[in-house]
C-alpha positions in Angstrom: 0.0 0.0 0.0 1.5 3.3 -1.0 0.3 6.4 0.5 0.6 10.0 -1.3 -1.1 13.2 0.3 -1.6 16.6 -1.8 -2.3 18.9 0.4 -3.2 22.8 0.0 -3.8 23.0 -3.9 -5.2 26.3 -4.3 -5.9 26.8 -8.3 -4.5 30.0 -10.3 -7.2 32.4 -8.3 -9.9 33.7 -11.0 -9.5 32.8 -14.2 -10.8 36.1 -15.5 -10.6 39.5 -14.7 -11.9 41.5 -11.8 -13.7 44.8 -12.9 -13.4 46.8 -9.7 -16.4 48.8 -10.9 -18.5 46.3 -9.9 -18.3 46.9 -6.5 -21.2 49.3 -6.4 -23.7 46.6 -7.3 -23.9 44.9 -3.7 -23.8 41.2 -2.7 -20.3 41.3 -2.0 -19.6 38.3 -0.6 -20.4 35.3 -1.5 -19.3 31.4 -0.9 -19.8 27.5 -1.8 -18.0 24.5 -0.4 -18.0 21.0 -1.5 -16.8 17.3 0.8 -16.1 14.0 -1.5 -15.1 11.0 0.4 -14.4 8.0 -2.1 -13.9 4.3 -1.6 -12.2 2.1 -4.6 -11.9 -1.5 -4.6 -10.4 -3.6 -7.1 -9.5 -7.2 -7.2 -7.8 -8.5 -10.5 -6.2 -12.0 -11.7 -4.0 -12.4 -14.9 -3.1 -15.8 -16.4 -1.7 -16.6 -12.6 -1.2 -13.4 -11.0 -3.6 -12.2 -8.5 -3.7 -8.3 -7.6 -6.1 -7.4 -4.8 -6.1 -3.4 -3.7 -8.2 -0.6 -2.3 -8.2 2.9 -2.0 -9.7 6.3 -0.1 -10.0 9.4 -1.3 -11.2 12.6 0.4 -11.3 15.4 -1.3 -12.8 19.5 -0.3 -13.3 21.8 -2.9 -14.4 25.5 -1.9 -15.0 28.7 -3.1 -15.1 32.5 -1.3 -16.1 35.6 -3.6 -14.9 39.0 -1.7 -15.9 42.0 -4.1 -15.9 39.6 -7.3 -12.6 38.5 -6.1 -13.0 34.6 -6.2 -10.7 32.4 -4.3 -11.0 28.8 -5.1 -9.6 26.1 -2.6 -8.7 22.6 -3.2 -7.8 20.0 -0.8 -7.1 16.4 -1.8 -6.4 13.4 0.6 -5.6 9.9 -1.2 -4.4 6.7 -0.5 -4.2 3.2 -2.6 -2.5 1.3 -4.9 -4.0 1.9 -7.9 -5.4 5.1 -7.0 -2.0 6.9 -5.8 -0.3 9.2 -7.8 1.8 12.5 -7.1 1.3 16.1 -8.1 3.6 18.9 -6.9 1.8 20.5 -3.6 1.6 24.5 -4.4 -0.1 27.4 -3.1 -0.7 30.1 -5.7 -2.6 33.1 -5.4 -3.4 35.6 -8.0 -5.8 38.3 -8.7 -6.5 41.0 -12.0 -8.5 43.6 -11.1 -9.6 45.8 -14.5 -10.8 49.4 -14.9 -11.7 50.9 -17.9 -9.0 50.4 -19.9 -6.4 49.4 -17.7 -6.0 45.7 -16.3 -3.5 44.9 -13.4 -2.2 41.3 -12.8 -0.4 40.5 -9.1 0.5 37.0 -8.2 0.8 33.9 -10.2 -0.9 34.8 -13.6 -0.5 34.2 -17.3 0.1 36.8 -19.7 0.7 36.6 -23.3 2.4 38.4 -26.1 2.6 36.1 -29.2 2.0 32.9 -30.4 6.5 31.8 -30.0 7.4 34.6 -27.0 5.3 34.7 -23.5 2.4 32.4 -24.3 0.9 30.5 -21.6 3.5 30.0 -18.9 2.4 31.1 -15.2 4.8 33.7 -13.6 4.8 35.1 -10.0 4.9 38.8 -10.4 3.1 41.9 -11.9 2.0 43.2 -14.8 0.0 45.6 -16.6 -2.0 46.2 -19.4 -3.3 48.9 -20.8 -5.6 50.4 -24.4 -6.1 53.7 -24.0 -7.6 55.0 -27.7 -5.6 53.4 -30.4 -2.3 52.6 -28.3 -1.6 48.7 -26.8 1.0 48.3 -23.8 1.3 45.3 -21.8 4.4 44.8 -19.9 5.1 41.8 -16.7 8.4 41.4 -14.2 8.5 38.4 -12.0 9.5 34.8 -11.8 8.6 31.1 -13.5 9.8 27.6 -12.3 12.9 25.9 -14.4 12.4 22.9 -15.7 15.2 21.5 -13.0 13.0 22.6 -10.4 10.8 19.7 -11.1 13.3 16.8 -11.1 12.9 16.1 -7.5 13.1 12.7 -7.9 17.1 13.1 -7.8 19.1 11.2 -6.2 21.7 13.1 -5.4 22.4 17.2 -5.2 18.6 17.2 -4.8 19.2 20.0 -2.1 20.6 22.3 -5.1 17.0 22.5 -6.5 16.2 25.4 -4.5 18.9 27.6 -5.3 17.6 27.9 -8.7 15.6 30.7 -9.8 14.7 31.9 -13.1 13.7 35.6 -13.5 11.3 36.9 -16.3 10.1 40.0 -17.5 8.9 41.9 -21.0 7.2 44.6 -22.8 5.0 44.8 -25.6 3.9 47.9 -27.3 1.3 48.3 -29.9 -0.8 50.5 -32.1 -4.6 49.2 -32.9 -7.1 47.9 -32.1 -8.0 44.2 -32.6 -9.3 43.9 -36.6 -6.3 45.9 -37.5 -2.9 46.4 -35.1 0.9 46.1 -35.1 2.6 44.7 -31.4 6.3 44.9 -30.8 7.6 43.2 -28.0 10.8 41.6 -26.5 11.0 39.0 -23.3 14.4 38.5 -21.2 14.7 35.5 -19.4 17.8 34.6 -16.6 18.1 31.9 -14.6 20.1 33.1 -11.4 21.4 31.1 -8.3 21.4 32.2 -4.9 24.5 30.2 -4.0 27.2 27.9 -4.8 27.4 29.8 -8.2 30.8 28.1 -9.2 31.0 24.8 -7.9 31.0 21.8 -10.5 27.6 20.7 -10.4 26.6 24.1 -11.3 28.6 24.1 -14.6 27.5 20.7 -15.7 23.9 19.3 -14.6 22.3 22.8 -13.4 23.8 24.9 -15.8 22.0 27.9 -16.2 20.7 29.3 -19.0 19.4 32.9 -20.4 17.0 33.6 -23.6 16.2 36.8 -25.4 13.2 37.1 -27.5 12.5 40.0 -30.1 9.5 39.4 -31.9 6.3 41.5 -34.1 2.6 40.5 -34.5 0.1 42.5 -37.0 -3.0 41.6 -38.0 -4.7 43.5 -40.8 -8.2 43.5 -41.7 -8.7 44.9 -45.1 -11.8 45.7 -48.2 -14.5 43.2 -47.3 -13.9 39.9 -45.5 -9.9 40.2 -46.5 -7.5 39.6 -43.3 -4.0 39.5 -43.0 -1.9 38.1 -39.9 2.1 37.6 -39.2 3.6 36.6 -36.5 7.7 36.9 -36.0 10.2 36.0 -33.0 13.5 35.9 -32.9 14.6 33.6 -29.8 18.2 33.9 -28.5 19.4 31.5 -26.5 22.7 30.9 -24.1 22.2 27.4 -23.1 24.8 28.0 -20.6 26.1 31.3 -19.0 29.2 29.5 -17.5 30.8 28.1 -20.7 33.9 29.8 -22.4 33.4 32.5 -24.9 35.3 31.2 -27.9 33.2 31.3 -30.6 31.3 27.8 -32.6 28.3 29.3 -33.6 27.0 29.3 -37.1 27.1 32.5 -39.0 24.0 33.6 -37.9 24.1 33.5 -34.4 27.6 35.3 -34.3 26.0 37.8 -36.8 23.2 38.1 -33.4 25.6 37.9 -30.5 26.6 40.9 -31.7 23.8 43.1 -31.7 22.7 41.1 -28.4 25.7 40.8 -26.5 25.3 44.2 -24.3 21.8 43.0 -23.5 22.6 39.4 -22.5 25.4 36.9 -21.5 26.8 35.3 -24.9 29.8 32.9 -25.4 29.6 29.5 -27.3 26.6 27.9 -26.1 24.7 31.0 -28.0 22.0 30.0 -30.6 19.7 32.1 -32.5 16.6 31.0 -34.1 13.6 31.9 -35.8 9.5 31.2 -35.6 7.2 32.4 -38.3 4.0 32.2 -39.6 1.7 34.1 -41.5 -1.8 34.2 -43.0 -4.0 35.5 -46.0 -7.9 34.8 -45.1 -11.3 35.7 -47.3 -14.5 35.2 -44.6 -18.0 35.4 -46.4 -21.1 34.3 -45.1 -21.0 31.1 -47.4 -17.4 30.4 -47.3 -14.3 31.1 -46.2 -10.6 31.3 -47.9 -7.3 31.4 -46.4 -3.3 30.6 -47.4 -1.4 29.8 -43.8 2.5 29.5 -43.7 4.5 28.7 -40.8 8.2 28.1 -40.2 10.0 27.1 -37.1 13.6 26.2 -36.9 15.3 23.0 -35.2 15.9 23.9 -31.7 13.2 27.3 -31.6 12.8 27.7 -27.5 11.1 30.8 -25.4 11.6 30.5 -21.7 7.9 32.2 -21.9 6.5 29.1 -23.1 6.1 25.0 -22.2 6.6 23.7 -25.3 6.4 24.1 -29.1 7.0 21.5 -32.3 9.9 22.9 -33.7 11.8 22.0 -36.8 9.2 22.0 -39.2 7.8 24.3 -42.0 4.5 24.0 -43.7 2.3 25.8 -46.2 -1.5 25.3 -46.2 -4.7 26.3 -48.2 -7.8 26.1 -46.5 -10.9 26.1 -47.2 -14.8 26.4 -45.7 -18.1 25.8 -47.5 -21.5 26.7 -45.4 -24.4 26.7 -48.3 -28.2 25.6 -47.6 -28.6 27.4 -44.2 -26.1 25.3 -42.5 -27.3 21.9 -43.3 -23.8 21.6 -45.2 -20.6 22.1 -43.6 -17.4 21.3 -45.3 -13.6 22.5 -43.8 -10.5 21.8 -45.8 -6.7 21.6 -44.9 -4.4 20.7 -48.0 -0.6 21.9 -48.4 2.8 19.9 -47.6 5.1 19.7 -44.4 8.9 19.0 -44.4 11.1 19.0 -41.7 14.9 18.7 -41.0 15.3 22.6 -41.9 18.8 22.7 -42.0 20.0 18.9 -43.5 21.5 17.8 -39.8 19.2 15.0 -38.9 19.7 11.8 -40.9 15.6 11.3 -42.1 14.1 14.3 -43.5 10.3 13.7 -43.6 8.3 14.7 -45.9 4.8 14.8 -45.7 1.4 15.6 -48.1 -1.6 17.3 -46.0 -4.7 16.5 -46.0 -7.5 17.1 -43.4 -11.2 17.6 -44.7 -14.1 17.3 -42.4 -18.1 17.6 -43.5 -21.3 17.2 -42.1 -24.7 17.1 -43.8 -28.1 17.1 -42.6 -30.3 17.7 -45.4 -33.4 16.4 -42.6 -34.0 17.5 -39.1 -34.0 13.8 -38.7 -30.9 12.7 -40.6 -27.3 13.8 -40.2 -24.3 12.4 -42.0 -20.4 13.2 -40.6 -17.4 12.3 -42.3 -13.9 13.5 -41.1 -10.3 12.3 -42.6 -7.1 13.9 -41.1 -3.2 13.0 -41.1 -2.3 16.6 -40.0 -2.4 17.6 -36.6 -0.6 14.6 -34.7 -2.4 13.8 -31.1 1.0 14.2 -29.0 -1.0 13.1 -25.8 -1.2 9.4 -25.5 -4.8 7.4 -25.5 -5.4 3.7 -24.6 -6.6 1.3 -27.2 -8.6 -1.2 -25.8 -10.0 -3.7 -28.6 -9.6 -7.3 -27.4 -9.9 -5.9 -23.7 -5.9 -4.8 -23.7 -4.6 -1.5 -22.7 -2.0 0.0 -24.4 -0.9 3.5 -24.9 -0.7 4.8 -28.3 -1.2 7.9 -30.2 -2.8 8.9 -33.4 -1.2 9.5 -36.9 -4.0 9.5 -39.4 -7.7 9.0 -38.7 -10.7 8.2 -40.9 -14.5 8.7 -39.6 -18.2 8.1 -41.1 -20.6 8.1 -39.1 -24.5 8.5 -40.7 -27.4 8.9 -37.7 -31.2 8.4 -38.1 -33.8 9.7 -35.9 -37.5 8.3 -36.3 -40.5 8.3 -33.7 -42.7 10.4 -31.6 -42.0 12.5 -28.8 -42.9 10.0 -26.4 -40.9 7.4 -27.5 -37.9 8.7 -29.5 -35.5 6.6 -31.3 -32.2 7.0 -33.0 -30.3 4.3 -35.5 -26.2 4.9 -36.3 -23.7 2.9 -37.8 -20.2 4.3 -37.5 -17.0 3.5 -39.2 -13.6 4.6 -37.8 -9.8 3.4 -38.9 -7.0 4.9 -37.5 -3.4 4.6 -38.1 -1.6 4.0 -34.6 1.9 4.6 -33.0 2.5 2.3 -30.0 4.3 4.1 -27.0 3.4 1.8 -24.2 6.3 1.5 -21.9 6.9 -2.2 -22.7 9.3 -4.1 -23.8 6.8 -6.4 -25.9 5.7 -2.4 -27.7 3.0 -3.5 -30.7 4.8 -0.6 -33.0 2.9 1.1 -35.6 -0.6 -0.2 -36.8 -4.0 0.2 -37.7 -7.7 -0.4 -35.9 -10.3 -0.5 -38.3 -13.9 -0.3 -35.8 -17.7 -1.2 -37.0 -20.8 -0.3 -35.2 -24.2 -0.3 -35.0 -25.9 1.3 -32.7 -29.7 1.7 -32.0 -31.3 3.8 -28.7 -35.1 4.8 -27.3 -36.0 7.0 -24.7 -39.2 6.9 -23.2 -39.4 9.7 -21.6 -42.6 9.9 -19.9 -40.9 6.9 -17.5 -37.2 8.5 -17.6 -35.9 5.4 -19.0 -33.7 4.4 -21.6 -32.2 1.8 -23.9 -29.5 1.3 -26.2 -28.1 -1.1 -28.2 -24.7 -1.6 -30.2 -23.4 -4.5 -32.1 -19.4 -3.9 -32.4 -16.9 -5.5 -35.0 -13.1 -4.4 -35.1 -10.0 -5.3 -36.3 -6.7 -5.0 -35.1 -3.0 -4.8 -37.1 0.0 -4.4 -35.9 3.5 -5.8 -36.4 3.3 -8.9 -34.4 -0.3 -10.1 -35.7 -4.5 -9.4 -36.3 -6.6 -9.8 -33.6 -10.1 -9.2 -34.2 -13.7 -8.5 -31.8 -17.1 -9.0 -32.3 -20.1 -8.6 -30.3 -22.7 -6.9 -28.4 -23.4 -4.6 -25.8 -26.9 -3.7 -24.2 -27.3 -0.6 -21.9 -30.7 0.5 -19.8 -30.8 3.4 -17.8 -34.0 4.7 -15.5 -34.1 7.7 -13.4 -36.8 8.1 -10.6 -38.3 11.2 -8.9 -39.3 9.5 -5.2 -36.8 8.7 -3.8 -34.7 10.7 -6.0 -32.5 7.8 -7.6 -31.0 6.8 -10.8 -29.2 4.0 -12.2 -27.7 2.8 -15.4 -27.1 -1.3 -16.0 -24.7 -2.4 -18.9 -23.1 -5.6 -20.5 -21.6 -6.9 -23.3 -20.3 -10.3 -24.7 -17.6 -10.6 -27.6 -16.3 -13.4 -29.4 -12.3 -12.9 -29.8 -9.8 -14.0 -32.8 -5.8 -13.8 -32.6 -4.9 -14.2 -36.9 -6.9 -17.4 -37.8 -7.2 -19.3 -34.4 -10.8 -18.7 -32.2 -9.3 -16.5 -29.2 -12.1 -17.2 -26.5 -14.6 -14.6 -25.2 -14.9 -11.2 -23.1 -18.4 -10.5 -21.2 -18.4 -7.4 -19.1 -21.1 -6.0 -17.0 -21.4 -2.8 -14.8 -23.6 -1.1 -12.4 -23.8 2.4 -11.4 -26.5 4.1 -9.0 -26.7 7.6 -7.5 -29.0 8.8 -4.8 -29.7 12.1 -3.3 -30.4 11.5 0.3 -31.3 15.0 0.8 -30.7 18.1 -1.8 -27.0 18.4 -0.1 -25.9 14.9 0.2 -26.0 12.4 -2.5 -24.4 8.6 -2.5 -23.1 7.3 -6.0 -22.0 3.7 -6.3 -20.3 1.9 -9.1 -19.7 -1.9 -9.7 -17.6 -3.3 -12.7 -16.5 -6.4 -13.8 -14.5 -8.2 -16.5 -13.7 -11.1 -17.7 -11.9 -12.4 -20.6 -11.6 -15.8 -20.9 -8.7 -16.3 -23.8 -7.2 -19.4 -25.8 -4.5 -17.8 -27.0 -3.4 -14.4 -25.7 -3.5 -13.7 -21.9 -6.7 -13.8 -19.9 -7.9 -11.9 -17.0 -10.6 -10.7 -15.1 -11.6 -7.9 -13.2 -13.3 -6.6 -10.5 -14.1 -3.5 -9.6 -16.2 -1.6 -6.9 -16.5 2.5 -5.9 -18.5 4.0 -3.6 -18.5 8.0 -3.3 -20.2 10.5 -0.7 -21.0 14.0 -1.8 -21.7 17.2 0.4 -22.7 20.3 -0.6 -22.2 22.9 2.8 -23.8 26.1 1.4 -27.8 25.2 -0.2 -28.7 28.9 -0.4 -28.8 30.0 -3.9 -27.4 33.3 -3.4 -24.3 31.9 -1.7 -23.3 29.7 -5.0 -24.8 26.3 -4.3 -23.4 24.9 -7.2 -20.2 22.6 -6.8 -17.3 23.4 -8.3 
């Protein structure tokens, strides 16, 4: 049994601004609370391993309001094996009070200035902005957590982790307002230790850095419907401020270091790159034009932002069709992609773009959706589960088609969809046994009613898919019925499910899976409500590894505050 406790995790406070002119409408103050205690139980055997764990959770969620002024709390208690994980404990606190035309932001807040400069990282600090008439300024000091501040999992010189500060501030100053401006900005970034500044480990693991960005935005709105957008940073970066100033840049970062050396520290760890993109649109009412082109080179980094896909160029036409009052919508990307910029990586890659989605509904009762993309990659892994295994992959390419039919009364409404999905796969499960790349090609039917008078409901879905990767097909098909009924006295709802599937692995009969699960919720009294959940699996293989699963939650909800003008709701 492991045992992790996150205490005192007070979110970013308000997520908008505060307009302090508001404070002559009355109801000042105002506040909401919310207590979760969980239960999770789980008891699982594979092939001849046997896994038996549970779990507790507690969890307090809150909410004051002081002048508009919200200050959301959030206090989390957990324990289990399966249920344990770790997030960094922090207390931030942050507010942005607005007047007019002038917005201040104290605390931990998140400004931005461009798309490749200060762009969604949280600072601790100040800023300003301010549009008064045709002029733009925003401009922020303060500080933003190194990456090396988050390795505390170190074994050794862990202690030097607090030492390390990174310091952050920037202007940007515009003329403009938003259909047609021009922003100039720069952000200086410095990462600074408190002490031990030249002992080893400070030259080697925790060396510290320093980035200069110079950038430009404009966006230009133009005749009728025309629109024209650019975005330029230069980012220059000294990877580390300790290293010898002999000179092994390429031409154009020693053509930079000169301009930028009384601004920042510059020596042979100095690199200067570019990100660019810009845009031609045409908006009508029916349709919609545009040519986007974007270029960022191998290497591109802003201290003012988490992360961005760099090494890559691509050009882009796109293109929207709305005719027939909306009851046909078509959206186009087409261009190409290359990457390996600069002919230093051994693969250059190459790649043809093409993303179209549509949707057409020529009856209130019939709708049709089609999408096809190999563009935008999904970086954040997902979890395939066809033959009841759990891997984490990501998406290269997808394929979707899914037509829907709705027929009946009020009463007794019914709907009738068949889907189609095939999506090429990369495998990044941490395994050693890792599928590779692939393909799952997925075939439904599905069929629901609702009878609605009794609050009840059915659905049905008969499921056929196919799965290819490197190391073999393995195929399922079956069924899966669903009923869910919701009552008034005593106020209580549950929803019953369960499937069985017939399993292949290449030509050989693979066994079976059936699956069933139960979930109820009811409110004892308008602030307390019980919500129970019971699972189970099992997958009774020939060839591949079997398993079963069981699984049982329980959950206790409390809302302290019932009065309406308090903020009843939950967060």
């Amino acid at each position: 049994m492991r045992f992790t406790v996150c205490l005192f995790v007070l979110l970013p406070c308000l997520v908008g601004s505060q307009d302090i002119s508001s404070f002559r409408k009355g109801n000042l103050f105002k506040k909401s609370a919310y207590l979760s205690l969980s239960y999770n139980g789980s008891y699982q055997t594979r092939d001849t391993a046997e896994v038996n764990s549970s779990g507790y959770l507690a969890s307090f969620r809150g909410n004051l309001e002081l002048f508009t002024i919200q200050i959301p709390i959030h206090l989390t208690f957990r324990t289990g094996r399966f249920t344990a994980g770790f997030s960094n404990p922090f207390v931030r606190f942050g507010l942005s009070p607005s007047y007019r035309w002038v917005k201040l932001h104290l605390g931990h807040r998140v400004m931005q200035f461009s798309n490749y400069s200060l762009n969604g990282i949280t600072f601790l600090g100040a800023g300003v902005e301010m549009t008064p008439g045709l002029f733009r300024f925003s401009g922020m000091y303060g500080t933003v957590k190194t990456p090396n501040y988050h390795l505390d999992s170190l074994a050794f010189y862990s202690h030097l982790i607090q030492d390390y500060r990174r310091s952050i501030y920037g202007i940007n100053l515009g003329f403009g307002k938003e259909r047609r401006h021009i922003d100039l900005h720069f952000l200086k970034a410095k990462d600074d230790y408190i002490a031990n500044t030249d002992t080893l480990i400070n030259r080697t693991i925790f060396a510290p850095a320093e980035n200069l960005v110079l950038g430009a935005r404009g966006k230009f709105a133009f005749l009728q419907g025309f629109q024209f957008e650019v975005n330029a940073d230069l980012s220059t970066l000294t990877n580390n401020q300790l290293a010898r100033e002999d000179s092994l840049q390429d031409k154009r970062s020693r053509d930079i270091q000169i301009f930028v050396d009384p601004f920042m520290t510059t020596n042979n760890t100095t690199r200067a790159n570019l990100a660019y993109d810009a845009s031609l649109k045409y908006n009508h009412r029916f349709f919609n034009v545009g040519v986007v082109f974007k270029h960022i080179d191998p290497n591109y980094r802003s201290f003012g932002m988490h992360y961005i896909q760099d090494d890559v160029e691509d050009i882009t036409l796109r293109i929207g069709l709305r005719v027939w009052k909306n009851k046909l919508v078509l959206n186009t990307v087409s261009g190409w992609q290359t990457s390996n910029l600069n002919s230093i990586r051994r693969n250059t890659s190459k790649k043809t773009i093409l993303s179209a989605n549509a949707m057409l509904a020529p009856h209130k009762n019939f709708a049709l959706q089609g999408s096809f993309s190999n563009f935008t990659m999904d970086q954040s892994p997902g979890i395939a589960q066809l033959n009841d295994t759990f891997r984490l992959v990501r998406n290269t390419a997808v394929i979707q088609l899914s037509p829907q039919i709705k027929f009946g009364n009020t009463r007794w409404p019914h709907q009738l969809g068949l889907s189609y999905q095939q999506s090429e796969l990369e495998d990044v499960s941490p395994v050693a046994s890792a599928f590779g790349t692939g393909k799952v090609i997925h075939y439904g039917l599905n069929y629901n009613v609702q009878a609605r008078l009794l609050k009840a409901s059915m659905t049905l879905g008969l499921i056929t898919g196919t799965e290819q990767f490197e190391q073999g097909e393995q195929r399922r098909s079956g069924a899966n019925l669903s009923f869910s009924k919701n009552f008034d006295a005593p106020k209580l709802s549950f929803r019953a499910a369960g499937g069985y599937y017939l399993l292949k692995a290449g030509e050989h009969d693979d066994g079976k899976t059936v699956n069933f699960s139960l979930n109820c919720g009811f409110a004892i009294t308008p602030a307390i409500a019980v919500t129970t959940s019971l699972a189970y699996l099992d997958k009774s293989s020939l060839v591949t590894s079997k398993f079963n699963d069981l699984r049982l939650s329980i959950n206790l909800n409390y809302s302290l505050f019932q009065n309406r003008q308090h903020g009843s709701n939950p967060l």
